[in-house]
C-alpha positions, 0 to 999 in steps of 0.5 A: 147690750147695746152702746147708744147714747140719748145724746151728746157728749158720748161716754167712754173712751175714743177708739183709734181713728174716731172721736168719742167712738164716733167715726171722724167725718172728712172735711165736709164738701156742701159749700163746694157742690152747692156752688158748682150745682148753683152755677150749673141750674144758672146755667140751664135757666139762661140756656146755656146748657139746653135741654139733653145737653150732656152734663159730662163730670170730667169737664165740669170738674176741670171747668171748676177745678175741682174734683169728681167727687163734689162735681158728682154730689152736684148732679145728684143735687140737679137730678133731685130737684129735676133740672138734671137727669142721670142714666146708667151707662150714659151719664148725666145730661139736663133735663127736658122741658116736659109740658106734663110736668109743667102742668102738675107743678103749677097743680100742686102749687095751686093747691099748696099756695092756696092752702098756705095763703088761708093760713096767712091772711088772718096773721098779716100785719099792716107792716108784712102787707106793706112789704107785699105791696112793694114786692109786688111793685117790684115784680111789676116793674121787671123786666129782666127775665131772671130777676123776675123769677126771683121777684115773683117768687119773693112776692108769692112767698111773702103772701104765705110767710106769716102761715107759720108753716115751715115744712109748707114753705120749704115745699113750695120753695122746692117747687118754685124752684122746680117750675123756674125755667117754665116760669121764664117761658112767660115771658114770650108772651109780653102781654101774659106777664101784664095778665099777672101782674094783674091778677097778683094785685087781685089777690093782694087786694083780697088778702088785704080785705081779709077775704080768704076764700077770694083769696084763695080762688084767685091765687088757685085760678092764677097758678092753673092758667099759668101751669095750662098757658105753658102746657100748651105752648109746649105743647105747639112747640112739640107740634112744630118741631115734629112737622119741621122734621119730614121738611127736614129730612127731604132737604137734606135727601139727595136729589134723584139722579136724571134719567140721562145721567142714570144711564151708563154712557156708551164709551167710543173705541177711542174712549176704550183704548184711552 
């Protein structure tokens, strides 16, 4: 017969070493791991930690002054979210900047945003789309990388908020999150960040007209040229480096020795005896 229960409090007796037949869990860890895994992403999206860096537990767990357990739970948070990666035998270290997944998260963002921008439009109120405009505004006028990461996202998601679609907001937090160190990437382009500031406020004025299939075309065309612009800086990027590699190699080849030198030199008796 079997001793679950339909919820809580449990019947019957504790039994040694537990609460109500429930195993006692340990003092919990997520407010230490969250912290160490909030400073490590901070880090990899500033550059600190560049790509392929080795993310090493013992010295992170120094760093903090903390254990190896909460460091490890950290990294499992990181490599979840695709800022980090984890390998047998060899540890964890950041993740690589990758043009392909670049282009599907802006992908699928597309499609997620378009969806949840239709089901948001008909609920805006006159308050949430003043709130919208002044983050816009806000978005607009930054110019601090990091905070326009922060910026953009506040505004694309207050445009889907009154969805009423939790499970579709978490989502796309995940994946703005995900997409945050290409996000920033933008920003070695000066004139591609007046290009959307353009278009949000294309789709604001379409969201405000009610006009949900312009809305919706807008918001799709906005986040494909962006997943496109950054595939192909990649991209170039990824060209450059493997022409700068043969250049590389012949700089640091010794040179050939001359002929003259090449050859051995006769030695005199004098030499000889010496």
């Amino acid at each position: 017969m079997s001793d679950a229960t339909n919820g809580f409090p449990l019947d019957g007796s504790a039994t040694e070493g537990s609460a109500n037949g429930l195993p006692t869990l340990a003092a919990p860890r997520t407010s230490t791991s969250r912290m160490i895994a909030d400073a490590l992403r901070t880090a990899i999206v500033e550059g600190t930690l560049a790509p392929d860096a080795p993310l090493r537990q013992d010295a992170i767990a120094r760093h903090f002054s903390v254990s190896a357990i909460p460091v490890r739970e950290a990294l499992r948070q990181l490599a979840s979210e695709g800022w980090a990666r984890i390998e047998v035998n060899k540890g964890a270290s950041v993740a690589s900047l990758s043009r392909d997944e670049a282009r599907e998260i802006y992908e699928i963002r597309s499609a997620l945003e378009s969806l949840a921008l239709g089901l948001a439009i008909p609920n805006h109120t006159a308050a949430s789309l003043r709130d919208v405009s002044a983050l816009a505004a806000a978005a607009k006028r930054e110019r601090d990388p990091s905070l326009y990461v922060a910026r953009n996202e506040d505004f694309h998601m207050s445009l889907y908020a009154p969805a009423g679609r939790p499970q579709l907001m978490d989502m796309l937090v995940t994946l703005h999150r995900r997409g945050e160190r290409y996000l920033r990437l933008k920003f070695g382009f000066p004139a591609y960040k007046g290009e959307s500031d353009a278009e949000h406020a294309e789709i604001l004025a379409a969201v405000k007209r009610r006009d949900v299939a312009a809305a919706q075309a807008l918001v799709a065309a906005h986040l494909l040229g962006t997943g496109e612009l950054i595939y192909q800086f990649l991209t170039d990027r990824q060209a450059e480096r493997a022409a700068a590699q043969p250049a590389a190699k012949k700089a640091r080849a010794p040179s050939p020795a001359s002929p003259a030198s090449s050859r051995s030199r006769s030695r005199t008796p004098d030499e000889a005896s010496s």
